[in-house]
C-alpha positions as CSV (number, residue, x, y, z in Angstrom):
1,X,0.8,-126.7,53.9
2,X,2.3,-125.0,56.4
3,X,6.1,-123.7,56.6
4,X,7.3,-126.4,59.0
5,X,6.4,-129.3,56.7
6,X,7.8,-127.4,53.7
7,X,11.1,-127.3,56.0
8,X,11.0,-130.9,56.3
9,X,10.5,-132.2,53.0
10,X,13.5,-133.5,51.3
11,X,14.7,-130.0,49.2
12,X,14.0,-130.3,45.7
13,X,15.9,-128.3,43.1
14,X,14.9,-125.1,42.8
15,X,14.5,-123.5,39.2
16,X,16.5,-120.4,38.3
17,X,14.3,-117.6,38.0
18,X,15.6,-114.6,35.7
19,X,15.2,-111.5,37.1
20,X,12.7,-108.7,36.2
21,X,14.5,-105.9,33.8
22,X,13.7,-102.8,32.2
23,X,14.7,-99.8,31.0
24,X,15.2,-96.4,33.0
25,X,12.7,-93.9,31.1
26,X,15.9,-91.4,31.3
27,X,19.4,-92.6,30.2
28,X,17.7,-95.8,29.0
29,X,20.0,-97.9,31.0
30,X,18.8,-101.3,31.5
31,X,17.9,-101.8,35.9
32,X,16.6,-104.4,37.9
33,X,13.3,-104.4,39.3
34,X,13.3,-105.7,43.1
35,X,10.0,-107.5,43.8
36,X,9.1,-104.1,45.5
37,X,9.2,-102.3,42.2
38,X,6.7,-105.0,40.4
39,X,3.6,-103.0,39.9
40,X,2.1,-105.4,42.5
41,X,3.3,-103.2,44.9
42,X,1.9,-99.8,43.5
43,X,4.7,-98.2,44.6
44,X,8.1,-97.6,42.5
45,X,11.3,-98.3,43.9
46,X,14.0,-98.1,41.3
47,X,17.2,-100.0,42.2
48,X,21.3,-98.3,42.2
49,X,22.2,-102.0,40.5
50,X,21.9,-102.2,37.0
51,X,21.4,-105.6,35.1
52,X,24.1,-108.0,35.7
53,X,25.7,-105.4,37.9
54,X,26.2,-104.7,41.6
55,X,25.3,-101.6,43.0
56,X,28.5,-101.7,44.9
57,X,30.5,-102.6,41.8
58,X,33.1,-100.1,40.7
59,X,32.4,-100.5,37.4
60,X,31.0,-98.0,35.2
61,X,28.0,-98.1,32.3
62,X,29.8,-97.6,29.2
63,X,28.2,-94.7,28.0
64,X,28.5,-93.4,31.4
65,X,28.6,-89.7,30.3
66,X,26.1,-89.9,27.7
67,X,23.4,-91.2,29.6
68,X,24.2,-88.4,32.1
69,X,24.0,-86.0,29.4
70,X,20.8,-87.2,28.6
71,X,19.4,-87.7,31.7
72,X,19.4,-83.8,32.6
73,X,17.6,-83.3,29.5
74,X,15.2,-86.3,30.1
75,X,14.8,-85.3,33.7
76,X,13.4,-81.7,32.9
77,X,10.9,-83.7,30.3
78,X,10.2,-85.8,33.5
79,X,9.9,-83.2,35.5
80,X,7.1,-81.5,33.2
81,X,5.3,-84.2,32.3
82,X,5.0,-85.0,36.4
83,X,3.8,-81.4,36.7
84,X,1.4,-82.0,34.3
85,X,0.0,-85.5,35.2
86,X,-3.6,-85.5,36.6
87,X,-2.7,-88.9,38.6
88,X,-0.1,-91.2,40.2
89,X,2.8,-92.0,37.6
90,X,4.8,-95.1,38.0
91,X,8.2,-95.0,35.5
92,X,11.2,-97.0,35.8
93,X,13.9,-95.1,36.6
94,X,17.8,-95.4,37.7
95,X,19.3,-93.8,41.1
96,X,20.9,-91.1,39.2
97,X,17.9,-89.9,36.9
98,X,15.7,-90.3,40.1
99,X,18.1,-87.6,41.8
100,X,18.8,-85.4,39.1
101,X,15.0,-85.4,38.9
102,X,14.5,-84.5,42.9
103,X,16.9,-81.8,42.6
104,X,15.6,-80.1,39.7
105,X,11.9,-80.9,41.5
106,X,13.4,-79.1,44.5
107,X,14.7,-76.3,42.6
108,X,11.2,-76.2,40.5
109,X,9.3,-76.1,43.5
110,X,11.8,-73.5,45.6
111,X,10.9,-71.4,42.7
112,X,7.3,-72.2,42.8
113,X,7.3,-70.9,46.4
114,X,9.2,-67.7,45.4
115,X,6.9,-67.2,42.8
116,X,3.9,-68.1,45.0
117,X,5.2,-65.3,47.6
118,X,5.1,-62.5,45.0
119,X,2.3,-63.6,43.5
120,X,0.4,-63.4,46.6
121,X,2.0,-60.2,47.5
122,X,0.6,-58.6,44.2
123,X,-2.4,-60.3,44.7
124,X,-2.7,-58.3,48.1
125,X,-1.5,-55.3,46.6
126,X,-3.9,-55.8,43.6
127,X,-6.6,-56.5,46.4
128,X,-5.6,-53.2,48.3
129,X,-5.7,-51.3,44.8
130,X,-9.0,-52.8,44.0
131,X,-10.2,-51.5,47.7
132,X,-8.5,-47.8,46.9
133,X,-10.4,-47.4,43.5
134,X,-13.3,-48.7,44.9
135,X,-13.4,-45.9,47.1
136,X,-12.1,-43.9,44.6
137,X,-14.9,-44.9,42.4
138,X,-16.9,-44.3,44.9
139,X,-15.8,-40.7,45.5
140,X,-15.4,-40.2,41.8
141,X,-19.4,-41.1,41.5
142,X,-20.1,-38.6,44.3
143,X,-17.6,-35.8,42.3
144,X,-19.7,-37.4,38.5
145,X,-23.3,-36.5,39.9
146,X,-21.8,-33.5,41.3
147,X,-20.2,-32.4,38.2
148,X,-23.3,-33.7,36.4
149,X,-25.4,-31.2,38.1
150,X,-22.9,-28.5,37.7
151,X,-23.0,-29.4,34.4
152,X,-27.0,-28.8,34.1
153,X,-26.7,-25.8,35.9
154,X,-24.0,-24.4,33.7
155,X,-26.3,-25.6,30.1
156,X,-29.0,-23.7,31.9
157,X,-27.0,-20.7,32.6
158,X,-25.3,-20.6,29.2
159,X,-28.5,-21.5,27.3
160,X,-29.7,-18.1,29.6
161,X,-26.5,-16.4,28.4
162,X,-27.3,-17.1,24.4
163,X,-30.7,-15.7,25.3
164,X,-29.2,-12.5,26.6
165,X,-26.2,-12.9,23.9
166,X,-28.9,-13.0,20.9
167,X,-30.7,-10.0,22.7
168,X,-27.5,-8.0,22.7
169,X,-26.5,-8.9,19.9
170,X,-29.8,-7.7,17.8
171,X,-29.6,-4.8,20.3
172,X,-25.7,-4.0,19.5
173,X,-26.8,-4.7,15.5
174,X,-29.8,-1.5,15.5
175,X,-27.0,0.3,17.1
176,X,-24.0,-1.0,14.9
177,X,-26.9,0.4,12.0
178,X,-27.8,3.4,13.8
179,X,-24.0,3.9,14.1
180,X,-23.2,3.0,10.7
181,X,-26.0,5.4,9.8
182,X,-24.5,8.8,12.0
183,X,-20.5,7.8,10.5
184,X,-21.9,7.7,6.8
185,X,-23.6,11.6,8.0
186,X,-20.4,12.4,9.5
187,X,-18.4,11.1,6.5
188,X,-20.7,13.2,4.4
189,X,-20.6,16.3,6.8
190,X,-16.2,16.1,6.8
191,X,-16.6,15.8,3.0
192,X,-18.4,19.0,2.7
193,X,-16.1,20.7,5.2
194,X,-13.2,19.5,3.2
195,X,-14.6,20.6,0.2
196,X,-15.6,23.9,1.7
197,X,-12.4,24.2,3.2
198,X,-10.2,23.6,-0.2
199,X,-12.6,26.2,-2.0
200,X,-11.7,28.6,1.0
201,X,-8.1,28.0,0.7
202,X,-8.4,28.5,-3.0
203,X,-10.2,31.5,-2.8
204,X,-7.8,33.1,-0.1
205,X,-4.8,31.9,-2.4
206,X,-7.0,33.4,-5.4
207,X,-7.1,36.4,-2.9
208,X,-3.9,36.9,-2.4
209,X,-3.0,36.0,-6.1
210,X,-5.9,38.8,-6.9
211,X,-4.1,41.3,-4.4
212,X,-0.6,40.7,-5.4
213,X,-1.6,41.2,-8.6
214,X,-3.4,44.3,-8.0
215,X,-0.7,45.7,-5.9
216,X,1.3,45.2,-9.3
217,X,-0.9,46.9,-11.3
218,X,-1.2,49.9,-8.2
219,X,2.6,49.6,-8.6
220,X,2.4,50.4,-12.5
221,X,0.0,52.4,-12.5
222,X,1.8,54.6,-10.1
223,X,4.8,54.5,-12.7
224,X,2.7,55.0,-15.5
225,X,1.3,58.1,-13.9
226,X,5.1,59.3,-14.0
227,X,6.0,58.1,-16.8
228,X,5.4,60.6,-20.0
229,X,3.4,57.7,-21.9
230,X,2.6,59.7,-25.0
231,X,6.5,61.1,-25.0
232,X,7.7,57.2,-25.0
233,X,5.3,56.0,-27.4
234,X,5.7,59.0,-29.7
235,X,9.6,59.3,-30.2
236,X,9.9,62.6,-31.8
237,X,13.0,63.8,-32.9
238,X,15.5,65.2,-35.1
239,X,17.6,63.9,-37.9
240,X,19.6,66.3,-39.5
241,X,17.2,69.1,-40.8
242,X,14.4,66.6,-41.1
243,X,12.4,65.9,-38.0
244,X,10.9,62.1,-37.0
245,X,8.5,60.7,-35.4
246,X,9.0,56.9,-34.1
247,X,11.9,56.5,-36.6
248,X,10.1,57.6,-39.6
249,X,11.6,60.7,-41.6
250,X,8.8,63.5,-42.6
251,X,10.2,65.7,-45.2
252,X,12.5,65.1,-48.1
253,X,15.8,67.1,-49.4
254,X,17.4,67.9,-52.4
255,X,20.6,65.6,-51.3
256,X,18.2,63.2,-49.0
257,X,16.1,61.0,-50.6
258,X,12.8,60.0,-48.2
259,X,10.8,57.1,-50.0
260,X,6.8,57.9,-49.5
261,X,5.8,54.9,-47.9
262,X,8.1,56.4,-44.7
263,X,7.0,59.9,-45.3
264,X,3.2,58.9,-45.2
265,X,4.2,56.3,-42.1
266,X,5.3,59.4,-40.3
267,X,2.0,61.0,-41.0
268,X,-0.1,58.6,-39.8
269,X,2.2,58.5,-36.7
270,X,1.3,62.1,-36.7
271,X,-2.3,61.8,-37.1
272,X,-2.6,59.2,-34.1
273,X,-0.4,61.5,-32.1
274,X,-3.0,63.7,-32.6
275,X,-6.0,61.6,-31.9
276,X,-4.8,60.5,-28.5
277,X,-3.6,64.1,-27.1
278,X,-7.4,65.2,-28.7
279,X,-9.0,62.3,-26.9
280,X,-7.3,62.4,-23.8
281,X,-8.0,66.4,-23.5
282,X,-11.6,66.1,-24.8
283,X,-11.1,68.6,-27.7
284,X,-14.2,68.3,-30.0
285,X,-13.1,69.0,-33.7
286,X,-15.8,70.9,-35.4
287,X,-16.8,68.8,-38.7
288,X,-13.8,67.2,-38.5
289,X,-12.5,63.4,-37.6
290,X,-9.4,62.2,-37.2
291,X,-9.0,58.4,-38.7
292,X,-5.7,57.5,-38.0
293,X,-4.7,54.4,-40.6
294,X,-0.6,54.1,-40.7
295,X,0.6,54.8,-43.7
296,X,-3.2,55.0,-45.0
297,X,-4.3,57.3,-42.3
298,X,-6.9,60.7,-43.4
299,X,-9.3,63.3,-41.9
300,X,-13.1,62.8,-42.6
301,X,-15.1,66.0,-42.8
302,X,-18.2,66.5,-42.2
303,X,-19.7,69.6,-44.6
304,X,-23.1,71.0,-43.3
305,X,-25.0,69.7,-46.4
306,X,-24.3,66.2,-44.6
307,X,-21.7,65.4,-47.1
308,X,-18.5,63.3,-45.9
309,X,-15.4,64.0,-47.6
310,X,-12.0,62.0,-47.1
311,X,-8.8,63.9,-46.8
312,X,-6.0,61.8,-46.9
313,X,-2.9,62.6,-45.3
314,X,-0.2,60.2,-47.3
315,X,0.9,60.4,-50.8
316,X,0.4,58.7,-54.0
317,X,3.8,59.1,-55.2
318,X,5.7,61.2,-58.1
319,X,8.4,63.4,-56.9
320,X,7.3,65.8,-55.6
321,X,6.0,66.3,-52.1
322,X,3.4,69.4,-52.4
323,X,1.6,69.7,-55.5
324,X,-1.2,67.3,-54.6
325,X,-4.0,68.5,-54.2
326,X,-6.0,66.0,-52.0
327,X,-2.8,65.5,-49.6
328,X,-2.3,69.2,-49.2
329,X,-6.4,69.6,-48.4
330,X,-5.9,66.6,-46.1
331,X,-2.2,68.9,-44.5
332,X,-4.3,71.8,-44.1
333,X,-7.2,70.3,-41.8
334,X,-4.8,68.2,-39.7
335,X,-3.2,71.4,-39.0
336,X,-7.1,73.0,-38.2
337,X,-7.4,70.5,-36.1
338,X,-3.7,70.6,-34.5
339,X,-4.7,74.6,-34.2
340,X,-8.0,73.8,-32.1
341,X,-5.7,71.6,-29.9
342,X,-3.1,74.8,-28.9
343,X,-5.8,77.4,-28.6
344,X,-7.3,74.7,-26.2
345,X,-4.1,74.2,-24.4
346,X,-3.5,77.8,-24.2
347,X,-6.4,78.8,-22.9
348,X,-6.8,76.5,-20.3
349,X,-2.3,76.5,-19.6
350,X,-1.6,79.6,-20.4
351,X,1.4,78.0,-22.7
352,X,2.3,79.0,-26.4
353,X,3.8,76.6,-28.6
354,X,7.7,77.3,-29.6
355,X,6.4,77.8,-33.4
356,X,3.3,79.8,-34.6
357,X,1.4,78.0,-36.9
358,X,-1.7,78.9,-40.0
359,X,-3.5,77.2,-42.2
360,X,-1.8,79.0,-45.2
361,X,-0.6,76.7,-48.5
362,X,2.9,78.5,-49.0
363,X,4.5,74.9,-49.3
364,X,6.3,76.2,-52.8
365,X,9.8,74.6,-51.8
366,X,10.9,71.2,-50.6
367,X,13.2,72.4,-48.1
368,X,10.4,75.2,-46.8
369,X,7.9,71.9,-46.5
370,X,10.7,69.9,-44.7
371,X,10.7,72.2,-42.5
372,X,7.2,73.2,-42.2
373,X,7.2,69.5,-41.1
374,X,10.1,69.7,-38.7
375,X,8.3,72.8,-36.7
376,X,5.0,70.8,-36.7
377,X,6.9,67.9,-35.0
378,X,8.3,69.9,-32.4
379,X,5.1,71.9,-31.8
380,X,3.7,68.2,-31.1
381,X,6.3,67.1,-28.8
382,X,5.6,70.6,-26.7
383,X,2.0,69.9,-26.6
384,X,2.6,66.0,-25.6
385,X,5.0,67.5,-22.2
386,X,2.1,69.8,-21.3
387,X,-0.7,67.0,-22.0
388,X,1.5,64.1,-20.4
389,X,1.3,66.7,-16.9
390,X,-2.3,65.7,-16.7
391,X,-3.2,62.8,-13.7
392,X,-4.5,60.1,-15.7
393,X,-8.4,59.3,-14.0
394,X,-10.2,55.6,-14.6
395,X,-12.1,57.6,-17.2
396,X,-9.6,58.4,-19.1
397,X,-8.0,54.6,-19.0
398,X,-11.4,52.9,-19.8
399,X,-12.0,54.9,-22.3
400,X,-8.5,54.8,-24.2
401,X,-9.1,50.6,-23.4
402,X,-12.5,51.0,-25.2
403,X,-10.9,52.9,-28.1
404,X,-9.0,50.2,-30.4
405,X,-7.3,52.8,-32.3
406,X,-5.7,54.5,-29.4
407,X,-2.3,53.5,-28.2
């Protein structure tokens, strides 16, 4: 039938057809589909005009501001689940959703293009870095064989050097021995000096010690040689009317009582007096020997039968001071031998004693002995001034040294 005879036909009532709705996948808002939009047409065309509404109306959706609220939120879902479709995609939307959705699609893709731009630029710069250490691999190779080599030259040079280091080394080590072995000699030869040299610094100071004291003894010797020895170690003097000898009273008086332990002390004073002046003056007494004892002191003699006989020159006590026989015997030959020493010292001096003496026994009063006693005394101290004149040789000194009973 064609559109002419349709046009001529009596019209018929025509049915009322409802129109196609739906929902916009955004604000949910119900919209009319236009025969356009039906999926006929493959294409989607959303209308302005909601249902039962004109596009041009004035009116407003009631929930006007929610929808919008929701539809910037729903658009951005839109928007990425567009991005991430692999096909076409057909949704019904409204006017408004559709360009909230273009604008945040334009914004999206103006920001795709910015990022596009840097991307690419760091993609060439990445490129142009890639080319750079490229060629800087390239030259770093070239430098990596190069070192490499240098490297094998240097492991052959050092493994060389340890050759020449262990060489040395054993060579410095017989010399660090040898070395060792010419400091230990050295050590030992500096020992010895030292040693030599403290033994000759204590023999010079033993030297000098040895000197200074010899120059000491020279010294005293010299003062001995002055000095009258005998006269200071035989202090003979007077006391009254009895004469002494060191302190010790010989002789006794009626009105001065002398005990005979200090009368036969000053004899044996007496008697060693006797002895040294004899010794020193080398008077040899014929058969006669002087022993002197202290207060014990006697006269040996010697009789030409071979017979010794013991005269002693102290007392045995009792009151009175002559009268015994042995002590006068033993008085008689100190005198002898006292006489022996002044013909001596005449002879040779030319000197005679201030008192003459004999070997007489006229000792019949105590004041006659006392004074007997006192002459002898000072007949002694006379012959000790002409004896102590005499220089004093080594002889002489070793010999009174050697003598234990001289003074």
């Amino acid at each position: 039938m064609t559109n002419s005879s349709i046009s001529d036909q009596e019209p018929q009532p025509t049915a009322i057809v409802m129109p196609k709705v739906a929902k916009c996948m955004i604000c949910q808002s119900q919209i009319e589909l236009t025969d356009e939009s039906y999926p006929e047409s493959q294409a989607c065309y959303l209308s302005a005009s909601t249902y039962g509404q004109s596009p041009s109306s004035s009116g407003e959706h009631p929930d006007a501001d929610v929808a919008l609220e929701v539809s910037q939120v729903a658009s951005r879902n839109l928007f990425d689940i567009i991005c991430n479709s692999k096909g076409p995609f057909q949704t019904p939307m409204c006017k408004g959703c559709t360009d909230s959705a273009l604008s945040e699609m334009d914004i999206r893709l103006k920001e795709l293009d910015k990022e596009y731009s840097e991307y690419s630029a760091a993609l060439a710069e990445l490129e142009h870095t890639r080319d750079a250490r490229s060629r800087e691999n390239t030259s770093a190779r070239c430098r990596l064989e190069a070192l490499k080599q240098e490297e094998a030259d240097l492991i052959a040079q050092v493994e060389r050097l340890d050759m020449e280091d262990r060489s040395l080394t054993e060579q410095m080590n017989k010399m660090s021995a040898a070395l060792k072995s010419v400091n230990d000699k050295e050590e030992e030869a500096f020992r010895k000096l030292r040693n030599l040299h403290r033994q000759l610094l204590d023999r010079e100071e033993e030297e000098q010690s040895l000197n200074t004291q010899l120059a000491y003894i020279d010294s005293q010797l010299a003062e001995l040689v002055k000095m009258n020895v005998l006269n200071f170690a035989f202090h003979i003097w007077i006391n009254g009317k009895i004469g002494t000898i060191n302190g010790f009273r010989l002789g006794r008086l009626p009105d001065v009582q002398v005990e005979w332990h200090e009368i036969n002390a000053a004899l044996g004073q007496a008697a060693l007096l006797l002895h040294v002046m004899n010794k020193r003056m080398g008077v040899k007494l014929d058969g006669y020997e002087i022993v002197p004892l202290g207060a014990h002191s006697c006269i040996r003699h010697y009789e030409r039968d071979g017979k010794v006989e013991e005269l002693p020159l102290y007392g045995t006590g009792g009151f009175k001071l002559f009268g015994q026989t042995k002590l006068d015997r033993g008085l008689v030959a100190f005198l002898e031998c006292f006489c022996l020493l002044s013909t001596f010292l005449s002879d040779k001096f030319q000197i005679t004693l201030p008192h003459e003496m004999n070997n007489t026994k006229e000792f019949n009063g105590l004041e006659r002995w006392t004074n007997a006693m006192k002459c002898l005394l000072i007949n002694l101290k006379w012959a000790i001034s002409v004896v102590a004149l005499q220089p004093v040789t080594k002889e002489d000194l070793d010999a009174m040294a050697n003598n234990r009973r001289v003074v």
